[in-house]
C-alpha positions in Angstrom: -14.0 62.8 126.9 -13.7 66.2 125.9 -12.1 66.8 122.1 -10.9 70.1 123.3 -8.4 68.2 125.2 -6.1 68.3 122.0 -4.7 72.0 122.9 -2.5 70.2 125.6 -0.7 73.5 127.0 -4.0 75.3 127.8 -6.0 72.1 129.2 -2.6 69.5 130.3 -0.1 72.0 132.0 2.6 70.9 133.5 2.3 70.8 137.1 4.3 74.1 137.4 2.2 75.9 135.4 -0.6 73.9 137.0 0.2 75.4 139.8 1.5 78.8 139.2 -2.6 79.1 137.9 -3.5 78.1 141.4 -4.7 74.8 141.1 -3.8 71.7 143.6 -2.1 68.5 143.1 -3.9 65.4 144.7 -1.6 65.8 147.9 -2.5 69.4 148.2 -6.2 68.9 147.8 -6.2 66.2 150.0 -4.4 68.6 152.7 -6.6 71.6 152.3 -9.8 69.6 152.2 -8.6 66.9 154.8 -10.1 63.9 152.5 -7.5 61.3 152.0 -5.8 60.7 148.6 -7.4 57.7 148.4 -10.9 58.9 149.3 -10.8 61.6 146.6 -10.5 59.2 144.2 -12.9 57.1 145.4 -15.2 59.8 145.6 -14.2 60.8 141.9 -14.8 57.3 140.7 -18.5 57.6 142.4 -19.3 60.9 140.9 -19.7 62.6 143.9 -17.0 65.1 142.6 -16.4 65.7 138.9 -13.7 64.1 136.9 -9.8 66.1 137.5 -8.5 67.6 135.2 -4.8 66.6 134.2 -1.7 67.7 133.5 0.6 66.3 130.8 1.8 63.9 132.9 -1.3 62.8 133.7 -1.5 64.4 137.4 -4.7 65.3 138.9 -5.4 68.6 139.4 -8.5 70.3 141.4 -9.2 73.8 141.7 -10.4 75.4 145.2 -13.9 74.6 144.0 -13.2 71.2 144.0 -11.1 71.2 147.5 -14.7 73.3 148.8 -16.2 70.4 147.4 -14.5 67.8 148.9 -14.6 70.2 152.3 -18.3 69.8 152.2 -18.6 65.8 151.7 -16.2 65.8 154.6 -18.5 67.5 156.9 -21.6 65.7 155.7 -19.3 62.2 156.4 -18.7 63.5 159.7 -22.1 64.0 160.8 -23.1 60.5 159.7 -24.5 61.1 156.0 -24.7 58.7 153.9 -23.0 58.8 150.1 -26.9 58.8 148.5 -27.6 61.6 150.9 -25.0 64.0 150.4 -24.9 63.5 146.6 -28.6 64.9 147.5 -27.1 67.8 149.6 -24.7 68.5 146.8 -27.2 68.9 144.6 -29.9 70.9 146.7 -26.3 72.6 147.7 -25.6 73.7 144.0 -29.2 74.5 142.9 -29.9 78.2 143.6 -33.7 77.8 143.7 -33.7 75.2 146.1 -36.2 74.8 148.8 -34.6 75.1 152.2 -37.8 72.9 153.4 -35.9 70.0 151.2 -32.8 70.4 152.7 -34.3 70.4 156.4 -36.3 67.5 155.5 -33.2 65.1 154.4 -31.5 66.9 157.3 -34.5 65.3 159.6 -34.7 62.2 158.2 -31.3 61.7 159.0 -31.7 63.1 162.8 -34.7 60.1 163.1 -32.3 57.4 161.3 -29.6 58.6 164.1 -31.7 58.6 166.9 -32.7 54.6 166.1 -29.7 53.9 165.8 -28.4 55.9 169.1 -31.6 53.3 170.9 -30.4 50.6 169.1 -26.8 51.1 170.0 -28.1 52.0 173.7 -29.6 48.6 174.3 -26.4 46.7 173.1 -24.7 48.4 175.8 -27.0 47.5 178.4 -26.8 43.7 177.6 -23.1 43.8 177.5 -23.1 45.5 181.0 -25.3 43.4 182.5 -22.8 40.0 181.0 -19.8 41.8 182.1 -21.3 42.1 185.2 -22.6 38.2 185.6 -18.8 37.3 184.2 -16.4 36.5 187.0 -13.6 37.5 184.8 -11.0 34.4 186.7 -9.6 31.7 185.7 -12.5 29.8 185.5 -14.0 28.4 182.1 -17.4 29.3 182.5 -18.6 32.6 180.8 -21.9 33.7 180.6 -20.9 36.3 177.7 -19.9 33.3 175.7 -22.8 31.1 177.1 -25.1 34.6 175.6 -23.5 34.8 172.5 -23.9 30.9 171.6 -27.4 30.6 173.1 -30.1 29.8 170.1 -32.7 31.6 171.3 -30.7 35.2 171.3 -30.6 36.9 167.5 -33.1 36.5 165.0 
């Protein structure tokens, strides 16, 4: 913790003055950036962003660094990163003599990790399609999705 904290009006506002200075409750953050409430703080009690600051009442408060911030995780969630990975992209992302090559590389990496997965996630499909298929789907006990799923020498 910070001993500076001591000056409470200068570092704990009150939310109106909070405000009036132009930073965001969590509500507002978490409108702007469109990351849950609850995922900020998660992502606050992971360190992927830093610690709010508070106000007297103890209110979190994030400036529009922080909502950028959280913008940016957002994105990287939505295209499948993983936490590890974008607390590497936040870092490449805040280092000004980064290497684009690094960036592309974890970029990659990821595209290969997808494109298993996109296989994997292929072949699933075309086992379930062929069951469905081989089901009757009546009023009739016997399954072969069932009779798949319990046989011993399917899975690992």
């Amino acid at each position: 913790m910070m001993a500076t904290r001591r000056s409470s009006k200068t570092l704990r506002p009150e939310l109106a003055d909070a405000r009036e200075a132009g930073l965001h409750n969590i509500g507002e953050a978490a409108a702007l950036s469109e990351v849950s409430a609850k995922m900020i703080r998660h992502y606050e009690g992971i360190d992927l962003i830093p610690p709010a600051s508070r106000t007297f009442a103890g209110y979190r408060l994030y400036t529009d660094a922080d909502v950028h911030r959280l913008r940016f995780i957002r994105r990287a969630r939505n295209l499948g990163f993983s936490i590890k990975q974008i607390q590497s992209l936040l870092g490449l992302w805040s280092d000004d003599r980064r290497a684009s090559a690094q960036v592309k590389k974890l970029a990659q990496g990821h595209i290969d990790d997808l494109q298993i997965k996109i296989t994997e996630m292929q072949a699933m499909q075309r086992t379930l399609r062929d069951l469905a298929s081989r089901c009757h789907g009546d009023n009739r006990p016997e399954c072969p999705i069932l009779d798949d799923l319990a046989s011993p020498t399917n899975g690992h």
